[in-house]
C-alpha positions as CSV (number, residue, x, y, z in Angstrom):
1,X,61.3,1.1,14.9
2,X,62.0,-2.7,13.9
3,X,59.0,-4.4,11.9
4,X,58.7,-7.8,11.0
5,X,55.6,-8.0,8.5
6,X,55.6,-10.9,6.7
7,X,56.7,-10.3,3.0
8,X,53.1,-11.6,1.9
9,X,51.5,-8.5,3.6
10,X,54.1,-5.9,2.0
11,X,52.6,-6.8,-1.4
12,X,49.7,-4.9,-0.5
13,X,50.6,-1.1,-1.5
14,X,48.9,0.2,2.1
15,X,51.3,-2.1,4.4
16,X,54.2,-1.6,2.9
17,X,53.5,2.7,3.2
18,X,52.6,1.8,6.6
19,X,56.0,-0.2,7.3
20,X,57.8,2.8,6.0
21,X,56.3,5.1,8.3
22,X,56.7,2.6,11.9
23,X,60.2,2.7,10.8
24,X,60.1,6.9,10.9
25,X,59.1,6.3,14.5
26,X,62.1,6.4,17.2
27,X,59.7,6.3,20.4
28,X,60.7,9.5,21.8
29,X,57.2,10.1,23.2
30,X,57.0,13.9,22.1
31,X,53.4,13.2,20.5
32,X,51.8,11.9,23.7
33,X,52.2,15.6,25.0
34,X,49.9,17.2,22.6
35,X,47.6,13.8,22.5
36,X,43.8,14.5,23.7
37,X,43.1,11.5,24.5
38,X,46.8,10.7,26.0
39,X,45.5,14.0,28.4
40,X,42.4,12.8,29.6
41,X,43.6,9.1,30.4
42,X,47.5,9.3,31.0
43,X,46.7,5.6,29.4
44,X,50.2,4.6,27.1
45,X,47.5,3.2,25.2
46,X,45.5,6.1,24.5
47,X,48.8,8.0,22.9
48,X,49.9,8.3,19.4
49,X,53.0,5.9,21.1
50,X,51.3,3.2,22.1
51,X,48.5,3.2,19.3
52,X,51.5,2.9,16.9
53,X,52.8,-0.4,18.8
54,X,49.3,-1.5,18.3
55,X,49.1,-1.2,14.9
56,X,52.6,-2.4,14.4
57,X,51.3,-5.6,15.9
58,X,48.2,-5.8,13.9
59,X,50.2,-5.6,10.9
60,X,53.0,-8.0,12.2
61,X,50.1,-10.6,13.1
62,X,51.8,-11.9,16.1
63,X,49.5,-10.7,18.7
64,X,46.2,-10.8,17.1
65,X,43.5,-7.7,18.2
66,X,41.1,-7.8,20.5
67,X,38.3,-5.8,20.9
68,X,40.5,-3.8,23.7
69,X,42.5,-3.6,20.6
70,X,40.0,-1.9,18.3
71,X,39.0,0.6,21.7
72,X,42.1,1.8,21.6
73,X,42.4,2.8,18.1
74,X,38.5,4.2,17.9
75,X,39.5,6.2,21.1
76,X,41.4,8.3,18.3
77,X,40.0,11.4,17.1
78,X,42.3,11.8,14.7
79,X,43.2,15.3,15.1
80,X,46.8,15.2,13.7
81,X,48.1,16.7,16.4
82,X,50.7,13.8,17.2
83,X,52.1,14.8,13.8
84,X,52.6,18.6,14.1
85,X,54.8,17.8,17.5
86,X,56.2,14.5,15.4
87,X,60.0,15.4,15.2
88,X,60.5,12.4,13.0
89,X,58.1,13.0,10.8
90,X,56.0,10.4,11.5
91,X,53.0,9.6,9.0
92,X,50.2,8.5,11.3
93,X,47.6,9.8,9.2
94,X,48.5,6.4,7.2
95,X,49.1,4.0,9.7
96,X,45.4,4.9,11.5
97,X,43.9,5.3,8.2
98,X,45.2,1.7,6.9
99,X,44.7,0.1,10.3
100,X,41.2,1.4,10.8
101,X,39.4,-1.3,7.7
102,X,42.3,-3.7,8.9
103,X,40.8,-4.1,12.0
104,X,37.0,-4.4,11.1
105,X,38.4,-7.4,9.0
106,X,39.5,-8.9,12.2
107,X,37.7,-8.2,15.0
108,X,34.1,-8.2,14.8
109,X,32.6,-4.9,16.9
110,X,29.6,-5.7,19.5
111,X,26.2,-5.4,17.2
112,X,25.0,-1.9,18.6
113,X,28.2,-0.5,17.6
114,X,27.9,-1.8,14.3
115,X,24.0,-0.5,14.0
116,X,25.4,2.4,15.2
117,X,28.5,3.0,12.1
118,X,25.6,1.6,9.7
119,X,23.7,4.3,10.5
120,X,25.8,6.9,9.8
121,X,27.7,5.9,6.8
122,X,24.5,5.6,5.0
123,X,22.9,8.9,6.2
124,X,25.6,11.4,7.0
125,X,26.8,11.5,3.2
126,X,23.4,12.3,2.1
127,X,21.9,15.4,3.3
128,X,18.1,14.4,1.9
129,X,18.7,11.4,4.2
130,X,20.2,13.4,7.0
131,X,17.3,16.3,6.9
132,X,14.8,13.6,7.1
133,X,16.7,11.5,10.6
134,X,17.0,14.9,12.5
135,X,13.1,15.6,11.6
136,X,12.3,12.2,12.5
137,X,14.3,12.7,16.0
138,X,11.7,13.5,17.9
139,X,10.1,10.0,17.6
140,X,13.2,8.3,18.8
141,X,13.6,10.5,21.7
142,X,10.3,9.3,22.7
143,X,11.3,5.6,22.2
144,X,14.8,6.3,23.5
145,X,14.7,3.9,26.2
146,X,13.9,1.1,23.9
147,X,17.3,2.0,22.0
148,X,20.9,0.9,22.9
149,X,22.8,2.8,24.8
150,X,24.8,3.9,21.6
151,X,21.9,5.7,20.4
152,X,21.0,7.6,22.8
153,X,24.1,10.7,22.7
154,X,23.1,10.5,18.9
155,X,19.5,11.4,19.8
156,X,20.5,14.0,22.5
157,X,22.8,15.7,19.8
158,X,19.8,16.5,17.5
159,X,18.4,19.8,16.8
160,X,14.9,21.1,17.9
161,X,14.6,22.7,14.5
162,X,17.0,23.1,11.3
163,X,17.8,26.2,9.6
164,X,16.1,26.9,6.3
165,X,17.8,25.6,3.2
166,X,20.6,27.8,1.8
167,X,19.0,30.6,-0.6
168,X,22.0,31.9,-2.4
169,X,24.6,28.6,-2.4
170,X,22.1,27.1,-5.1
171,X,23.2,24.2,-7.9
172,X,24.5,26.5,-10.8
173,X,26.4,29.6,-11.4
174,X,26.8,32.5,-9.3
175,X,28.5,35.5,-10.9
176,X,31.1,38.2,-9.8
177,X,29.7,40.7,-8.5
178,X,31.8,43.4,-11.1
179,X,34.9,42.5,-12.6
180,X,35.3,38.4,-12.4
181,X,38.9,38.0,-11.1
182,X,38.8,34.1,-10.0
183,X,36.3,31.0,-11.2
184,X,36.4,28.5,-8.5
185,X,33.8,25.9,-7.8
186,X,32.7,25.5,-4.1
187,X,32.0,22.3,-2.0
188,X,28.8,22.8,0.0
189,X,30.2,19.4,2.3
190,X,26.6,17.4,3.4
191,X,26.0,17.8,7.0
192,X,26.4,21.1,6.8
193,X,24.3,22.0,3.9
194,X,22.1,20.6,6.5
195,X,22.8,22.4,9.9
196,X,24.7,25.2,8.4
197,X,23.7,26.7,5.2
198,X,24.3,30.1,6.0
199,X,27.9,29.3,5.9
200,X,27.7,28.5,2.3
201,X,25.5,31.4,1.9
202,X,27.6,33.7,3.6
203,X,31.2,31.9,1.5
204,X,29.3,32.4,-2.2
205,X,28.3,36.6,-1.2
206,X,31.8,36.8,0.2
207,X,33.5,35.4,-3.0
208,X,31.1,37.0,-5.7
209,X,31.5,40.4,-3.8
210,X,35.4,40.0,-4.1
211,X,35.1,39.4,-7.9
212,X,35.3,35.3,-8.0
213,X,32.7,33.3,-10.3
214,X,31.2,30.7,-8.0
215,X,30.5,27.3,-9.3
216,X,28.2,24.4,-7.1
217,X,28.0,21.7,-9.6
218,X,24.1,20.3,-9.7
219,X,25.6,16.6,-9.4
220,X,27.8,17.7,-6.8
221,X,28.0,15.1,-3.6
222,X,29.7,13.7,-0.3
223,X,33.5,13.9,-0.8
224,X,34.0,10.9,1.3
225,X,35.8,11.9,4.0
226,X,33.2,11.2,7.3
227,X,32.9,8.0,5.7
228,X,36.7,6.9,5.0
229,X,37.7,8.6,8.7
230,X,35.6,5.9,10.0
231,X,37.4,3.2,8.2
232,X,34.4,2.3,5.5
233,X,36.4,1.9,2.3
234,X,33.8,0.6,0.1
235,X,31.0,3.2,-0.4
236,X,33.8,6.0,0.5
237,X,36.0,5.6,-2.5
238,X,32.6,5.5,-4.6
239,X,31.9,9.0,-3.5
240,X,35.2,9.8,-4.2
241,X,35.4,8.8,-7.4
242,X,32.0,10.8,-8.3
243,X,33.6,13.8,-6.2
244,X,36.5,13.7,-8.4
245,X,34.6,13.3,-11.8
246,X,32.7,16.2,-11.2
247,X,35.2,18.4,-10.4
248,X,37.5,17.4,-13.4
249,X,34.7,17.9,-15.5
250,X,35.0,21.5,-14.1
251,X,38.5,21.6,-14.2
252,X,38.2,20.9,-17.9
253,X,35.6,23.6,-18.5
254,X,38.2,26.5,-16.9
255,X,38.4,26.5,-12.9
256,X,41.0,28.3,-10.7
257,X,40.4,27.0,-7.8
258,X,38.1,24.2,-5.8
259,X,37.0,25.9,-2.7
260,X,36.6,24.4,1.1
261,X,35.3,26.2,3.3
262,X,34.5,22.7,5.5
263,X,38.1,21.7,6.4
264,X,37.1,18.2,7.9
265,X,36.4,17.3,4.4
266,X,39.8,19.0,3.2
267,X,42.2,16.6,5.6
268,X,40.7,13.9,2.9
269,X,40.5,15.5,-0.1
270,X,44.1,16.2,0.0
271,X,44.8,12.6,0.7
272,X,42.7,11.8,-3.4
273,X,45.9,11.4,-5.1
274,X,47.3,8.9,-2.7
275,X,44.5,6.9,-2.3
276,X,44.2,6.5,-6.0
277,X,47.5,6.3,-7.0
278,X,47.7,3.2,-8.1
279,X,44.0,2.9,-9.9
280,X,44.7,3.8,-13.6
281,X,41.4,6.0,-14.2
282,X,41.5,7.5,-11.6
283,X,45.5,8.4,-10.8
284,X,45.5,11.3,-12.9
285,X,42.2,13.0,-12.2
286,X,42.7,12.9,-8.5
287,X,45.8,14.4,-8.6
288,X,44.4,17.3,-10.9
289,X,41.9,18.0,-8.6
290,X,43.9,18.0,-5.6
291,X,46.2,20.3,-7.1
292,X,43.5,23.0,-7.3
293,X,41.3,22.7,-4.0
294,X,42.2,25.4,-1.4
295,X,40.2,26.3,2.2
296,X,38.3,29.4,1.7
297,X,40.9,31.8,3.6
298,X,43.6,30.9,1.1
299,X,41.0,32.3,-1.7
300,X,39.8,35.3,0.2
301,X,43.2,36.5,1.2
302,X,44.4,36.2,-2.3
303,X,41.6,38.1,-3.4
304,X,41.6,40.6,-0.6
305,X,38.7,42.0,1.6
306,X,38.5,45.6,0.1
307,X,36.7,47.7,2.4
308,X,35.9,45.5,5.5
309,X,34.6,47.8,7.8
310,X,30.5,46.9,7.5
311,X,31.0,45.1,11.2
312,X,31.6,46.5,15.0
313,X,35.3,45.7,16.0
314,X,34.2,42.4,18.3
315,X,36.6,40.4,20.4
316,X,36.9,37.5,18.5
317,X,38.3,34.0,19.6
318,X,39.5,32.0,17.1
319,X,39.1,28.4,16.9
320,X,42.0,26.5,14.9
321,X,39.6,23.6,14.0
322,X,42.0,20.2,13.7
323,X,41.6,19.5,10.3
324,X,42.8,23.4,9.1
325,X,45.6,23.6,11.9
326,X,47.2,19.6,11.8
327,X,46.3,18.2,8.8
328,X,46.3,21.0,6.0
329,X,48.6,23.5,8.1
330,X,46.5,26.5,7.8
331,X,46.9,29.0,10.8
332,X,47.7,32.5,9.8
333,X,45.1,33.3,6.8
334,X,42.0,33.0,9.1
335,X,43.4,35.5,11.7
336,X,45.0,37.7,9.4
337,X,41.8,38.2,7.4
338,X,39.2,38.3,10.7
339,X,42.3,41.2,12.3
340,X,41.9,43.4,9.0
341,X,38.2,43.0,9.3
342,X,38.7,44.9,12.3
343,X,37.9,42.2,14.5
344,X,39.9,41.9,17.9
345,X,41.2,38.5,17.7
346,X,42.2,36.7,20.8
347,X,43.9,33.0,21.2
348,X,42.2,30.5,23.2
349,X,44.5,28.5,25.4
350,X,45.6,25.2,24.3
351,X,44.2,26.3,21.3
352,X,46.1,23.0,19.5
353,X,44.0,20.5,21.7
354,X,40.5,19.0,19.4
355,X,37.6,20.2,20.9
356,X,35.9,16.3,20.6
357,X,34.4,17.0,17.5
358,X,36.7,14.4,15.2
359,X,34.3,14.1,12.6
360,X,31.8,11.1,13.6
361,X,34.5,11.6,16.7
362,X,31.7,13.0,19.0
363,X,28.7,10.8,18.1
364,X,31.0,7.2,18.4
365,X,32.5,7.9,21.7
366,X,30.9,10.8,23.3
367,X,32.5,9.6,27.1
368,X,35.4,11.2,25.7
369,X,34.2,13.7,23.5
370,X,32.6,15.5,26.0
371,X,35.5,15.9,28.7
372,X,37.5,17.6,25.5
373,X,33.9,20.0,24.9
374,X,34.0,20.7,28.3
375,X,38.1,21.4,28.3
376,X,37.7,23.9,25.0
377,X,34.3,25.6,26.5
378,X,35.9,26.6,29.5
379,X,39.6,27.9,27.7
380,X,37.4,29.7,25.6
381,X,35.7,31.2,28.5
382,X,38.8,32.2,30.2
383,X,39.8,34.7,27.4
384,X,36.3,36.1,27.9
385,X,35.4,36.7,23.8
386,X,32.1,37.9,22.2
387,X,32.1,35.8,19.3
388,X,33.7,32.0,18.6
389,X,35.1,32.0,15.3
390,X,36.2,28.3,13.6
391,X,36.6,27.4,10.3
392,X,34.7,23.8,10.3
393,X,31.1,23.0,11.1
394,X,31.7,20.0,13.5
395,X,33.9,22.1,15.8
396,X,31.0,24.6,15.9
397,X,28.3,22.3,16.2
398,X,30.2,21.0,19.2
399,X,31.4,24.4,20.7
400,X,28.2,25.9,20.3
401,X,26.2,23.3,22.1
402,X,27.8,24.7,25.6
403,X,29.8,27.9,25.0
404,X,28.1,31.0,27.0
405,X,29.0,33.1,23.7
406,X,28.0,32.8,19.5
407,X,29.9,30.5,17.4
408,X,30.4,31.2,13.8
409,X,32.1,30.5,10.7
410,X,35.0,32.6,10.1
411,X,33.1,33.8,6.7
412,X,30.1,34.7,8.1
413,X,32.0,37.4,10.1
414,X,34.0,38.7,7.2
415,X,30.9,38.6,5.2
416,X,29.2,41.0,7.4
417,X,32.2,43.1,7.5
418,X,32.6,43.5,3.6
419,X,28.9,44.2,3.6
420,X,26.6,41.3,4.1
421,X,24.3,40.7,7.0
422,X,24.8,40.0,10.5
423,X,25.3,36.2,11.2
424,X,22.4,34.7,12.7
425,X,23.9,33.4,15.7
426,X,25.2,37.0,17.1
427,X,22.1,38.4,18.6
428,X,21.8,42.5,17.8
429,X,22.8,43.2,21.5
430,X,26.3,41.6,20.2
431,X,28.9,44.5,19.8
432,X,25.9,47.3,20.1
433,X,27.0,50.2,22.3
């Protein structure tokens, strides 16, 4: 693809990466095929193809954005699929991710919109602050008609009730259970320390039980990456930069590994030593940090399950959440350890097509989010499974709220078949003769 950004603009680091990759781009149109949103609309617009003419022209400045500009681009939940099909190798991970804060420069959003993103990117990244909005819910489901429109999906997404607080992934240091083989440190990720803490629960059993030292850093906080996806810059690269401090303080202390077990957050962490590759303090640091995190089925199958035999042989579908399957290329380790749990693992049509969940994807435009919940539920019905298995809280969050069947972590179920206790979602009747 031609450019014509003005030489002024390709000083700035970002545009001239961008450049590089619009040139990669050779409109063939393959990435429109595997495109959500491209599905649901047919819209050129609403394809990886025509969001990359877009941007080209935001960067090129001679068709300045309009709001229908900025629709286009939000309408993306940037799953990465576009770049899994991509035979040229396309980096659109960069050009969505540099566009994004490009655009709020330009074109100012209607106000309930922007109510809407302030909202979240100062309570998301903090679970006190997020424990305390869900509680609060109920009062602005009573007031809900006073509230925007915006608001309103946010207020229907809210829990009745939270789970209790995680009682084993605690601040400090959890030993190996015998022999220590591995000493990794473990992100806890902040929503779901909120509405999942027996994933973390069921991660730090599963690790100590396979011999791994588990370390949750007491100053450990938001990685950034719900934040940055929306195109916040500011406050994100704040809480990476504490992300990345406390982990190289770990890294200096003796660590093999920094553990994931939220892959949303993964698809930026990975991205660190980019983002700060041109900051002096920071250069360094974030690339020895990126250098040593790794999801959770990457540690567990180097470790090995042992004797995984604790759970009944369920038919298992797995979900390949987004963020594992497009943007850190993780398909096999999940299913491999769930079949030599003894779990019956079956594929769920379409199985590379998001689920809606995107992040923030689901609360910022939930028109669209819920065709695609409705498109995975019923794919996932057709292969007729006991148990939904995913690797990333927001695709459970999302799946669970209509799937006929249990949605769980993929730890939790090889937790309770090395040993540890039924997840809470799968009722007893689950797998019972």
């Amino acid at each position: 693809m031609r450019t014509t950004i003005p030489p002024r603009l390709l000083q700035d680091p970002e545009v001239a990466a961008s450049e590089k990759a619009l040139r990669a781009c050779v409109h063939c149109g393959f990435c429109n095929a595997t495109c959500p949103t491209y599905l649901l609309t047919g819209n050129e617009l609403e394809g990886p193809r025509g969001r990359i003419y877009l941007i080209k022209n935001i960067l090129e400045e001679g068709i300045p954005p309009s709001r229908q500009t900025v629709e286009h681009i939000d309408n993306c939940l940037g799953c990465l699929a576009c770049e899994t099909t991509c035979p040229s190798g396309v980096d659109y991970s960069l050009l969505l991710e540099t566009a994004r804060p490009r655009l709020d420069q330009l074109v100012k959003r209607p106000w309930a919109d922007r109510l809407l993103r302030t909202l979240l990117t100062r309570t998301l990244p903090y679970p006190g602050r997020t424990r305390w909005a869900l509680r609060m819910s109920w009062v602005g489901r009573l007031f809900s008609f006073l509230m925007p429109g915006v608001m309103r999906p946010l207020l229907a997404m809210a829990p009745k009730r939270l789970p209790r607080p995680a009682s084993v992934a605690r601040p400090g240091v959890v030993p190996a259970e015998n022999r220590r083989r591995l000493r990794v440190a473990l992100l806890t990720g902040c929503v779901q320390q909120v509405l999942g803490p027996q994933i973390n629960d069921a991660t730090v059993r599963l690790l100590t039980r396979l011999g791994a030292e588990v370390i949750i850093p007491p100053d450990m906080g938001c990685c950034g990456a719900l934040t940055f996806h929306m195109g916040e810059r500011k406050r994100s690269r704040k809480l990476m930069q504490r992300t990345i401090a406390v982990w190289h303080r770990e890294l200096k202390a003796g660590l093999d590994a920094i553990v994931l077990n939220t892959s949303g957050c993964g698809t930026a962490i990975k991205e660190y030593e980019h983002i700060f590759r041109h900051d002096p303090q920071w250069a360094d640091k974030a690339k020895a940090v990126v250098g040593r995190v790794r999801d959770v089925s990457e540690v567990v199958a180097q470790l090995g399950l042992g004797q995984a035999d604790r759970a009944p042989a369920l038919k298992v579908a797995y979900h390949d959440a987004c963020s594992l399957q497009h943007g850190l290329c993780i398909t096999e380790p999940p299913r491999q350890l769930l079949k030599a749990a003894g779990f019956a693992v079956v594929e769920i049509p379409e199985g590379h097509i998001c689920c809606g969940s995107a992040g923030t994807y689901n609360m910022l435009r939930p028109h669209l989010a819920q065709k695609l919940q409705a498109r995975k539920v019923e794919r996932i019905a057709s292969v007729g499974p006991q148990v939904v298995a995913a690797g990333n809280i927001g695709c459970m969050e999302q799946i669970a709220a209509c799937a006929a069947v249990p949605v769980v972590h993929t730890v939790e179920l090889l937790d309770w078949a090395t040993g540890g206790p039924r997840p809470a979602g799968v009722p007893p009747d689950v797998g019972s003769d």
